[in-house]
C-alpha positions as CSV (number, residue, x, y, z in Angstrom):
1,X,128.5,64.5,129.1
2,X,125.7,66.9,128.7
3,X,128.8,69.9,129.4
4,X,130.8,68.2,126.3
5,X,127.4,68.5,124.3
6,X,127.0,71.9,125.1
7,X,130.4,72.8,124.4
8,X,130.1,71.6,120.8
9,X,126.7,73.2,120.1
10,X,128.3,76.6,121.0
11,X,131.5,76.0,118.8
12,X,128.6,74.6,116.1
13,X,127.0,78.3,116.5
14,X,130.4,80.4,116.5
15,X,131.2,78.7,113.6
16,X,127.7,78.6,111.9
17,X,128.0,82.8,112.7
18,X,131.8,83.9,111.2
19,X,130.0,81.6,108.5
20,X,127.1,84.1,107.8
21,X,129.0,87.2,108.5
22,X,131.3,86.0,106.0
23,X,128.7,85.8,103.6
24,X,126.7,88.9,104.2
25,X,130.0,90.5,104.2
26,X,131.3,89.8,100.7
27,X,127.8,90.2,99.1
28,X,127.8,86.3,98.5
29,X,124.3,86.3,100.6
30,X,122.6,89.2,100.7
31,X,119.2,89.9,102.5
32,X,116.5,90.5,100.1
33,X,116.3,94.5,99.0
34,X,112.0,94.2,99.4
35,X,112.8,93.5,102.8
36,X,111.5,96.3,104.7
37,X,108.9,96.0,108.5
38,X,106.3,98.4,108.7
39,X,108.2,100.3,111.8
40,X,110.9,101.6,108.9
41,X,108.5,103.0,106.3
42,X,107.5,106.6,105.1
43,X,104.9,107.9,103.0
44,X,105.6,109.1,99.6
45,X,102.3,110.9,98.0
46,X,102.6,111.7,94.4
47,X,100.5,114.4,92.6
48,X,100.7,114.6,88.9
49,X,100.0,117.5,86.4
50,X,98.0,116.0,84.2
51,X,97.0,114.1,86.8
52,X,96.6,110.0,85.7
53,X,100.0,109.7,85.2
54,X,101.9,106.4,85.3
55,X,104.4,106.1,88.7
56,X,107.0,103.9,89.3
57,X,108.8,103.2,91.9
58,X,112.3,102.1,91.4
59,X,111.7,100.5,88.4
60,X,108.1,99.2,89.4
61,X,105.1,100.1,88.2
62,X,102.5,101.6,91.4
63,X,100.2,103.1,90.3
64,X,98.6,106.2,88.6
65,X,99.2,109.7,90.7
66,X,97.2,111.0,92.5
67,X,98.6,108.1,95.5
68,X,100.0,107.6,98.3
69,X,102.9,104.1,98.5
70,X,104.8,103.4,101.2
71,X,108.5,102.7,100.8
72,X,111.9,101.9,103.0
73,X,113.1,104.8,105.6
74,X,117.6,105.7,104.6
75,X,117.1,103.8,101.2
76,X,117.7,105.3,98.1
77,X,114.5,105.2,95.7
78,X,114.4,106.5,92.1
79,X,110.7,107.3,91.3
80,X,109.3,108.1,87.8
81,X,106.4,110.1,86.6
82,X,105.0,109.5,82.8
83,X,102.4,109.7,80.5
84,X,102.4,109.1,76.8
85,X,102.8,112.6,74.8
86,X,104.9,114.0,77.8
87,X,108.7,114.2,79.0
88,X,109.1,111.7,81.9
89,X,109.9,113.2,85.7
90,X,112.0,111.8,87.7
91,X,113.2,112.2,91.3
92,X,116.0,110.3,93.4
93,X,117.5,110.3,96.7
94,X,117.1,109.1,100.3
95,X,114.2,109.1,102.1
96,X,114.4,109.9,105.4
97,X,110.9,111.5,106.0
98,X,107.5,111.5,104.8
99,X,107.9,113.0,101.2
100,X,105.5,115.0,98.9
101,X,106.0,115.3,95.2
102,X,104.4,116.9,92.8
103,X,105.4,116.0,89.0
104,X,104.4,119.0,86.3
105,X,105.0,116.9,82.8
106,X,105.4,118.7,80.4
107,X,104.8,118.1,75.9
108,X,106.7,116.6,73.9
């Protein structure tokens, strides 16, 4: 009995995995983006000339450079520097190690 149980709580999991594979697979469940542990982050410090400037980081607002956030390690990231009266900066790629930027805004 208890060998017919566990036969059927194996099949249960095989089946319960192709399931979620399945799913991850054709982007009908996907793991949230934010997702990200501590042991795959990288500093991104942002300097700003004139310095105060509005950052965000893709899409979201962070802060005002000078600063230092921490984002996901062989992500893409789009990060914007602006401040009214001046032409936005932008940068974009893949991080994959600690990054320094500094944003020179310039008038409109």
């Amino acid at each position: 009995m208890a060998q017919k149980y566990s036969r059927r709580v194996a099949a249960l999991a095989f089946v319960a995995t192709l399931a979620l594979v399945g799913m991850l697979a054709t982007g009908w469940a996907k793991r949230p983006r934010s997702f990200c542990g501590p042991w795959n982050q990288l500093t991104v410090r942002v300097e700003s000339v004139p310095a105060g400037a509005a950052v965000h980081v893709d899409g979201r607002p962070v802060g005002q450079a000078p600063l230092v956030v921490k984002q996901c390690r062989d992500r893409r990231h789009n990060i914007r520097v602006s401040q009214p009266g001046y032409v936005s900066w932008e940068w974009s790629g893949v991080l994959s190690s600690p990054l320094a930027l500094d944003a020179h805004l310039l008038h409109r």
